[in-house]
Each structure stands twice: as C-alpha cells, then as structure tokens.
C-alpha positions as CSV (number, residue, x, y, z in Angstrom):
1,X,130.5,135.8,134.8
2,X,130.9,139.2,135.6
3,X,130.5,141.2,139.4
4,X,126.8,142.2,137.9
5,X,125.7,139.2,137.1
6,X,126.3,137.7,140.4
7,X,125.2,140.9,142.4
8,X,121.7,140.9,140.2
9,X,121.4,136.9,141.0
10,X,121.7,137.7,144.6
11,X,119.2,139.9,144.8
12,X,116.4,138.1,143.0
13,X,117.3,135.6,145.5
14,X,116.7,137.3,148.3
15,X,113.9,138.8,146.5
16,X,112.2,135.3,146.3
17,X,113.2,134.3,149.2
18,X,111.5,137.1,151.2
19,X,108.4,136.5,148.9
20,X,107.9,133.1,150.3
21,X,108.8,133.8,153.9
22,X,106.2,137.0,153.7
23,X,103.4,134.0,153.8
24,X,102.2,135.8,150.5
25,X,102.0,131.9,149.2
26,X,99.6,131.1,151.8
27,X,96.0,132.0,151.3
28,X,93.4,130.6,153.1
29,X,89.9,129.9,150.8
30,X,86.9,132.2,152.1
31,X,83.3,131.7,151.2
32,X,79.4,132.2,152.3
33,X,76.3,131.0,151.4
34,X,74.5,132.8,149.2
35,X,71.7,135.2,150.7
36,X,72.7,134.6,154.4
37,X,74.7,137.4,155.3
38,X,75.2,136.7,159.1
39,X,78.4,134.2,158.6
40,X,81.0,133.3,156.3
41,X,83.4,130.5,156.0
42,X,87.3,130.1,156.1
43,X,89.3,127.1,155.1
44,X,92.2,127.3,156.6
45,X,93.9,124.5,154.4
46,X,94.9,122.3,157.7
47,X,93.9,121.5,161.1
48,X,94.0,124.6,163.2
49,X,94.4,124.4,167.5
50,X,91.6,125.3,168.5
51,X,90.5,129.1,169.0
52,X,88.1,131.6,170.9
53,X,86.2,134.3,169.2
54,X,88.8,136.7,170.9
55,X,91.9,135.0,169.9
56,X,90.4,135.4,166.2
57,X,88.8,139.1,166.8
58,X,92.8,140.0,168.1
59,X,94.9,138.2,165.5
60,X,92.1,138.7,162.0
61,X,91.0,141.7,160.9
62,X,87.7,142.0,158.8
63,X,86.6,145.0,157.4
64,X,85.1,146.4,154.3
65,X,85.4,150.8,154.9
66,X,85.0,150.3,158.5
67,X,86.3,147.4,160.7
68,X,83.6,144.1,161.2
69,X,84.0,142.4,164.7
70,X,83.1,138.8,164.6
71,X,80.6,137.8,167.4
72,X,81.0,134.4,166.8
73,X,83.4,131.3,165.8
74,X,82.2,127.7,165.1
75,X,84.3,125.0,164.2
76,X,82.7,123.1,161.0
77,X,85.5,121.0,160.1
78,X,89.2,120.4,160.5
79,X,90.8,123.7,159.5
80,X,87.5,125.0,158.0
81,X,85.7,127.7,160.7
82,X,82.1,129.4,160.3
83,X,82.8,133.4,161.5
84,X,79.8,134.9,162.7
85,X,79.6,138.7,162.3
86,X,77.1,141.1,160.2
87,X,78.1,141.1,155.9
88,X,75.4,142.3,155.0
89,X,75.2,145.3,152.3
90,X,78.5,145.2,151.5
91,X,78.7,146.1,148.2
92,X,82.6,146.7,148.0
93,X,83.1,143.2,149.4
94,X,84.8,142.6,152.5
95,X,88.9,141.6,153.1
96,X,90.3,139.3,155.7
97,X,94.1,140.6,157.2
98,X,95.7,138.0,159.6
99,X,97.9,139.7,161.7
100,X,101.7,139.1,161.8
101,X,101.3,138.7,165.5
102,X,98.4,136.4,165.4
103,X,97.3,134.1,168.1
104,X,96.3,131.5,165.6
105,X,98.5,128.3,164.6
106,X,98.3,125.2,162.7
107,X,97.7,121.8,165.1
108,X,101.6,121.6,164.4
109,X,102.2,124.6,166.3
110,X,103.3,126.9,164.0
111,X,101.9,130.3,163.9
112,X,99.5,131.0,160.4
113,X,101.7,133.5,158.0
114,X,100.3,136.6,157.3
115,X,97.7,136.7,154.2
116,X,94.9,139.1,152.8
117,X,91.7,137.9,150.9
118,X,89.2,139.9,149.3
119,X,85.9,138.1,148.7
120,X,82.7,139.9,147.2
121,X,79.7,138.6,149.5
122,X,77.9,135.9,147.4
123,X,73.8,137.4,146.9
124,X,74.7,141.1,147.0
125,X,75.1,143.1,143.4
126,X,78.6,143.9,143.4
127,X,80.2,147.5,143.0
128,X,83.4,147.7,140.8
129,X,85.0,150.8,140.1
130,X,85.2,150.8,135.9
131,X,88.3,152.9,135.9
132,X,89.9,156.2,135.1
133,X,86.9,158.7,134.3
134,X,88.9,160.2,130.7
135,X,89.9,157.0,129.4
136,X,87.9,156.5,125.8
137,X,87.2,152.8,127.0
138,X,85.1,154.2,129.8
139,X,83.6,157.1,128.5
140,X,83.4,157.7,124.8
141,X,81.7,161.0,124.8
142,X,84.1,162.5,126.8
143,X,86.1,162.1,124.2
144,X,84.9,164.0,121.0
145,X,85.8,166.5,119.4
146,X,85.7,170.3,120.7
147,X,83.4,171.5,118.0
148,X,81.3,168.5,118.8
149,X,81.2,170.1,122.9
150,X,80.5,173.8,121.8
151,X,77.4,173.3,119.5
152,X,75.9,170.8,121.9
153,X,77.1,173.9,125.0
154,X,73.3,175.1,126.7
155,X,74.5,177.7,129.3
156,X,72.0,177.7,132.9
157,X,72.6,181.2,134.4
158,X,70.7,182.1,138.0
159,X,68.7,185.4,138.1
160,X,70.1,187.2,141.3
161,X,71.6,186.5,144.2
162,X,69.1,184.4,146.6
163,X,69.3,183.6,150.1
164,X,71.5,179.7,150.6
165,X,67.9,178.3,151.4
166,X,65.5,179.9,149.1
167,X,64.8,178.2,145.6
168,X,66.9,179.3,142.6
169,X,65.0,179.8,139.2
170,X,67.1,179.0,136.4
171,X,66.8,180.2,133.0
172,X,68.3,178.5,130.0
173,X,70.2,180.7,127.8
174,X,71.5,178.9,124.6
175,X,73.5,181.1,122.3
176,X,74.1,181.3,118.7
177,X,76.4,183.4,116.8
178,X,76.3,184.0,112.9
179,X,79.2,186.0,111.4
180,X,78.7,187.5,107.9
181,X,82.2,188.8,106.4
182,X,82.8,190.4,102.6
183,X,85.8,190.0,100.8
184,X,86.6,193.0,97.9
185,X,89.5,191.7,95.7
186,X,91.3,194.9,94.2
C-alpha cells in the first residue's frame, strides 16, 4: 500500500464523515393539503420538545423569492407540527432551512441538524424552468440551419424618430435579392 493510497483513504473518510455530521442525512417529510394554502405540515421523524411560533420563526426559515413568516404553530402529533403562514401562489414552490443555531430539539435533548426541503405546494400548477434556452432538446428551431434563418428573415424598420410616448408605426420590409451572372468560356 503506497503513501497515496492511504492519504486518498483518509480523505474520503473525513469526507464521509463530515457528510453525516453536516445532518445532510436528516430530512424532515413536509406536506399540505391540497387547495388550502394557509398551512403546511412537517414531520419531524421523532418527538420534538415542545415549541413557540417564535422559537420556530428564529431557528426555520421559509421562503420561496422572499422570506414567509409563520403566524402560527400547532402541534398535530408527536414530532409532526401544522405551520401556519400564507403559501399561496407559489408557483416556484417554497424551501424549509433549519438553522444551525436552531432553538428546536428532539424530546432527547439534542438540537435538530441542519436540513433543506423543497416542496412544490400541492393544488398550484407548478413552474419548472425546462433548461438551457440553445440546447436542441429545448428548442429545436433554434437550431436549423442558417439558410433555413435568412429566407424565413422579415425585417420591421420604424419610420422616424418619435417622441418615448408617442405610438411607433412599423412597416414590414421583406427583402429579396436575385442575382443573374454569365459565364463566356474562351
């Protein structure tokens, strides 16, 4: 066994071993009900001590493109918690961050490791971005050939310069070109 063998050993090692201490094992399950948009559920996965809406408004973040404050915590079950706070039209879904320096813990005591969950809100049409704009998957026609672009090309040209808020006719130019050459051969 060689010095690189060992050295590349180590460090998946500690790799793995930061991996599971990270808490990126732990995920909690999150849910709603479809076409209620005022609450969702969290299963924790085991009994939680018991916590205010400010303990989970300090140590969870909700958001979607702009932070969600909860307005409301119930307890449903052991380790399973109805949050109260506005989802609706949330089209991009909405991601639950614990905190590394939560206030919450497990009836054991220990604190909850950190975790993220995306969840798209049950009832809502969902918006998913389809990808790169030039790949052929996504848009064929983007990719054809150049000839294909130029005899399809219809040019709009504005008539004058017009004040920012006036209306701007438009005029639709297409163009055409036909070359005629001769060839002598001597």
């Amino acid at each position: 066994m060689s010095d690189i063998d060992f050295e590349n050993g180590f460090l998946c090692g500690m790799a793995t071993k930061g991996l599971v201490r990270s808490g990126e094992l732990y995920k909690p399950l999150i849910w709603n009900d479809e076409g209620v948009y005022t609450y969702f559920y969290i299963d924790f996965r085991r009994a939680m001590e018991p916590f205010s809406t400010g303990m989970w408004n300090e140590s969870v973040v909700i958001h979607d493109s702009e932070q969600i404050k909860a307005t409301g915590v119930e307890l449903v079950s052991m380790g399973v918690y109805k949050i109260i706070c506005d989802i609706s039209d949330r089209p991009h879904g909405i991601t639950v961050l614990n905190k590394k320096v939560s206030r919450l813990r497990f009836s054991a005591g220990e604190r909850i490791p950190v975790f993220s969950i995306h969840m798209f809100i049950a009832g809502q049409a969902q918006y998913i971005d389809v990808g790169y704009a030039y790949d052929f998957k996504t848009f064929p026609a983007l990719n054809t050939e150049i000839t294909e672009v130029i005899s399809d090309f219809t040019l709009w040209t504005a008539l004058g310069v017009f004040d920012f808020y006036e209306d701007i006719p438009f005029i639709e130019i297409s163009s055409e070109e036909v070359e005629a050459h001769s060839i002598a051969l001597t």
